[in-house]
N, C-alpha and C positions, 0 to 999 in steps of 0.2 A: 570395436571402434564405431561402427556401424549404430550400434543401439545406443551411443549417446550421443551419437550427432541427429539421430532420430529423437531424444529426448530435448535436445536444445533447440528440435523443432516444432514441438509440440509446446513443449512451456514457457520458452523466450517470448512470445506474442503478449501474456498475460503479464508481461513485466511495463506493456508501455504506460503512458500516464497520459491524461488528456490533456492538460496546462505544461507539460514538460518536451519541446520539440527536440533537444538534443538526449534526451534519454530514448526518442523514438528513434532518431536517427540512428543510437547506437544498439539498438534493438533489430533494427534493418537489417545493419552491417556485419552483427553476429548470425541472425536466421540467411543472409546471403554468403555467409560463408561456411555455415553446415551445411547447407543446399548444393556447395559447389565444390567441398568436401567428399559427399554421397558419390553425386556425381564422377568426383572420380574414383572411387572406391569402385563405382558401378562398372566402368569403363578399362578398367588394370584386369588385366589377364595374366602378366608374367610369361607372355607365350608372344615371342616375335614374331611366329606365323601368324596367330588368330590378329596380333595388332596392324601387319601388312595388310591381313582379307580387309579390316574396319578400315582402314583410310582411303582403300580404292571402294569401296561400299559408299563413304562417303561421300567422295570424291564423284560417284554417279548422282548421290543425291543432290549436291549442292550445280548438277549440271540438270537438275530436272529430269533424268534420265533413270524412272522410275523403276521399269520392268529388267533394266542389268542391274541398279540397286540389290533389289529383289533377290534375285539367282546367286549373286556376290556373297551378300549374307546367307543364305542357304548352306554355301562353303562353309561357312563359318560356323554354321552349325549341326553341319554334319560333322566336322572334325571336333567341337566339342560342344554337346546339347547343354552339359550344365552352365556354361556360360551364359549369363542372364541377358546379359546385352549383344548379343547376337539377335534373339529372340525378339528383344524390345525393338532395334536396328530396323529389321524386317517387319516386323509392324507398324512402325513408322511407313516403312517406303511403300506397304502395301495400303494405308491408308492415304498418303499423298495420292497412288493410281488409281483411288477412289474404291477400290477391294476390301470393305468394310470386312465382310463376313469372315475375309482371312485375318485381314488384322487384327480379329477380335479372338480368333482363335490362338494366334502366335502370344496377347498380350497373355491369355490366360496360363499360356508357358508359362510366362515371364514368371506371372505370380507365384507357380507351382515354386519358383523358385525364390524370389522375392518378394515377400505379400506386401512390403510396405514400399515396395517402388513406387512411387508419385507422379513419377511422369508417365508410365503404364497407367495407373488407375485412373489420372485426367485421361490418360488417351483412348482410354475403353469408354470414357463420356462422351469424349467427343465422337467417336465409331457410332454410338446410338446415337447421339445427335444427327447426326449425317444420314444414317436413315429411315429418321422420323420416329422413334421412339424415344419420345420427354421423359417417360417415366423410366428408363432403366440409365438414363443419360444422367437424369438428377440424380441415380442410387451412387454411381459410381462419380460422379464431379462432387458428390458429400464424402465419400469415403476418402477420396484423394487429401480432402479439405482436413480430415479425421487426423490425418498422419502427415501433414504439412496447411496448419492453418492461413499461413503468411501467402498461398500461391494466389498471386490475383486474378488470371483467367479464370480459374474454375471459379473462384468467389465470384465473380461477375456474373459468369454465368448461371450457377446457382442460382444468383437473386434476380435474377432476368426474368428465372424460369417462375420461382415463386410467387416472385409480383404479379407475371400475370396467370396465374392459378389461382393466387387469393383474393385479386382485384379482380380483375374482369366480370366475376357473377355479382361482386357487389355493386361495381359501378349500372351493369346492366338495369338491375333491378332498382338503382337509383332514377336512372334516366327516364324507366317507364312509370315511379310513382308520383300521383298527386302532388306527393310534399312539396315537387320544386316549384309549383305555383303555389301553395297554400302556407308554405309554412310548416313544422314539425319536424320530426323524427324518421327516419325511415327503416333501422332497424335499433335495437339497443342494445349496447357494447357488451363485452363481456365482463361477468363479473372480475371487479380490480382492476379496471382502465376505465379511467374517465376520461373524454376527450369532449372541450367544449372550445366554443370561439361565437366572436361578437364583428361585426362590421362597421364601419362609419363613410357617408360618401363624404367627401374629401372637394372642396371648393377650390377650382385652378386661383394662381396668384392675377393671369389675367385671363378674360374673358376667351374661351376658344369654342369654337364652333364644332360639333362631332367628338368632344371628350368628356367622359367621365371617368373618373378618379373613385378607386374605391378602398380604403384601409382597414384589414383583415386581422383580428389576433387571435391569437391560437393556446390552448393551456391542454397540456396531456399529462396526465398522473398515474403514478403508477400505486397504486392503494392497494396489493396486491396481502395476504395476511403473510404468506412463504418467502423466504427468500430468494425473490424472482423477479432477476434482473434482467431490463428491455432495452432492445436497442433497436433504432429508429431502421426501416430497411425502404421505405417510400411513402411519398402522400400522395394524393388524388385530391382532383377537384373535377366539379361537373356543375356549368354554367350553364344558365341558361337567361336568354336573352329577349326583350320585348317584340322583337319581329320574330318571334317563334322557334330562332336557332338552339340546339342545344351541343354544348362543348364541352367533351369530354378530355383531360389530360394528367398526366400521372409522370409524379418527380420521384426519380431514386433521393435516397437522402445522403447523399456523398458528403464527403470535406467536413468543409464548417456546418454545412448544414444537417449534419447527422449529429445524433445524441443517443445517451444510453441513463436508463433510469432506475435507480433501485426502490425496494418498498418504499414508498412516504415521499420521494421526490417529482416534482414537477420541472417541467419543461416549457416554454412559452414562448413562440417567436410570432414577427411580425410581418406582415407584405403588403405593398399596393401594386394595384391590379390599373392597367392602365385598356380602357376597349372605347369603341365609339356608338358605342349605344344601350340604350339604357339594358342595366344587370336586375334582371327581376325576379329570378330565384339561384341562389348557390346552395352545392351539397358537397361535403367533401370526406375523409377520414383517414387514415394511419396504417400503415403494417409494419407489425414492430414483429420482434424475434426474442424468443425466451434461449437467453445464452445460456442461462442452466439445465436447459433439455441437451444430451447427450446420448444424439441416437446411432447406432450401429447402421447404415444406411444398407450394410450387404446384405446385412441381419432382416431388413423390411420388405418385405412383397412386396413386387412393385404396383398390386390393386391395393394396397392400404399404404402407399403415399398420401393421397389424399386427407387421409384420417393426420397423418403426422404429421401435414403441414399446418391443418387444421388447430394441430396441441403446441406446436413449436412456433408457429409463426399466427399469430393474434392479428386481427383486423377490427378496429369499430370507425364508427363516423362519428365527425363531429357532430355535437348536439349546439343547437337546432340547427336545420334545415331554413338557411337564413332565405331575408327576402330583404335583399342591398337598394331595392328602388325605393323603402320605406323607412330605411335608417338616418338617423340625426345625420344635419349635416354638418361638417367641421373646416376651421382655414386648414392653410397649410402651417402655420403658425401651432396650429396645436396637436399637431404630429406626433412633435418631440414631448410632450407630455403625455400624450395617451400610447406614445410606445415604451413610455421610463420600466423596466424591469422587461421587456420581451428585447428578443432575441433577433435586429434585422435582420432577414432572408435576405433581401433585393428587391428591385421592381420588375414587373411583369407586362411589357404591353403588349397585347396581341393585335395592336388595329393593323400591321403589318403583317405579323407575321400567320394571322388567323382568318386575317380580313372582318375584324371583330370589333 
């Protein structure tokens, strides 16, 4: 029973459709009901003593009352080790009391006995999260992911982790080159992603004092020769401005604003950028994810993560290395023409929220 409620957790995700919201909804409610299936598959013992120990175990967790938690479950596993969810239980309560190194030791019980437990394998993520080790946090919140695609923590945190691994040295080396006064490029994408975009300042309807308006489009392509499908995971941008400020910030691509791209398709969305003084250089660029890379994350050393996120997860910038104080200017009137075929994001003002 077990291995196909595991198999409609793995393959149900790949059934949703991006224009179909009641086929996702009913996608949801099948992956939430093998999830909650497991679940109790995990939790049945058939042993009215081991079900007594678990509720008063419980019953200390759910009073914050970590360290009788603890010792409750221990009963429970001394009277019987192979029960998985004793194991898991006390892992739990020993990471609640902040006892990482235990709870990381009970989780690896667990697995001895469950490899495809889920909620062990985020919970051994989060164990390394907790005490600062990213790299063996991301092996096991991907593995989790491996064997229940649908869990949204660990996806979160996953791509929390990624974005900034993959951003952060690009943005860096962005802020310190030339380009964002002069103009250009500041590094070149990889081959089979093109990522380009163009700006126009944007003429207010009336005269205001301290605004400029600036509209942004975007075109990302996937020209890849393989069957190598991309999906949007964040964008970055890095402004910089005539009194000398430079502003770095970085959008997950959630919701509507996420996309996914196969060979030969393009993507093109649109934004206006709202600040109070004049925009004199922008640089910005993409991290997408090769959904057809399928890597064993237990399988990867945690010193050549880097290398995997480098092949799994693609980063370029847009070309060129715009300069918005020199671009055509346009009403608002012609907005809606020069956005016909892109994709509105939203607006952006930072005069408030950046002081910009």
């Amino acid at each position: 029973a077990e291995d196909a409620l595991h198999r409609v957790l793995r393959e149900a995700p790949s059934m949703r459709a991006a224009d179909d919201e009641g086929r996702d909804e009913m996608v949801d409610a099948v992956c939430t009901a093998a999830e909650d299936a497991l679940w109790s598959c995990w939790h049945s013992s058939g042993d009215e003593e081991i079900e007594e120990v678990m509720s008063r175990g419980m019953a200390f967790m759910d009073k914050e009352r970590f360290s009788e938690a603890v010792t409750t479950f221990s009963e429970m596993i001394a009277y019987d080790p192979l029960f998985a969810e004793g194991w898991n239980k006390r892992a739990t309560a020993h990471y609640m009391a902040g006892n990482f190194d235990q709870s990381i030791a009970d989780c690896f019980e667990v697995l001895k006995l469950k490899p495809r437990h889920f909620g062990c394998l985020s919970g051994l993520g989060m164990c390394y999260r907790s005490k600062g080790d990213e790299d063996q946090s991301l092996t096991w919140l991907r593995k989790s992911l491996e064997v229940h695609p649908g869990l949204a923590g660990p996806q979160k945190l996953v791509n929390s982790t990624v974005i900034q691994k993959r951003l952060t040295p690009l943005i860096s080396m962005m802020m310190a080159s030339d380009a964002l006064k002069s103009g250009g490029c500041v590094s070149a994408p990889p081959a089979g992603l093109k990522c380009t975009w163009d700006v126009h300042q944007v003429r207010p309807e009336k005269e205001a004092k301290d605004v400029c308006i600036y509209f942004f489009r975007v075109t990302t392509r996937n020209e890849y020769d393989t069957p190598t499908p991309l999906k949007s995971l964040a964008r970055f941008y890095v402004l910089s401005f005539a009194d000398g400020k430079v502003f770095p910030f970085t959008r997950p691509t959630e919701g509507d604003s996420g996309f996914q791209l196969h060979p030969g398709e393009e993507y093109k969305f649109c934004w206006v950028l709202i600040v109070s003084s004049e925009l004199r250089g922008a640089g910005g660029g993409v991290l997408l994810e090769d959904v057809s890379t399928a890597v064993d994350a237990t399988a990867t050393p945690a010193n050549e993560l880097t290398e995997v996120a480098a092949s799994q997860y693609p980063r370029a910038c847009f070309e060129p290395v715009l300069t918005p104080s020199e671009a055509d200017v346009v009403s608002m009137e012609e907005l809606e023409r020069l956005g016909d075929g892109y994709f509105f994001t939203g607006q952006l003002d930072l005069r408030r929220a950046a002081g910009l």
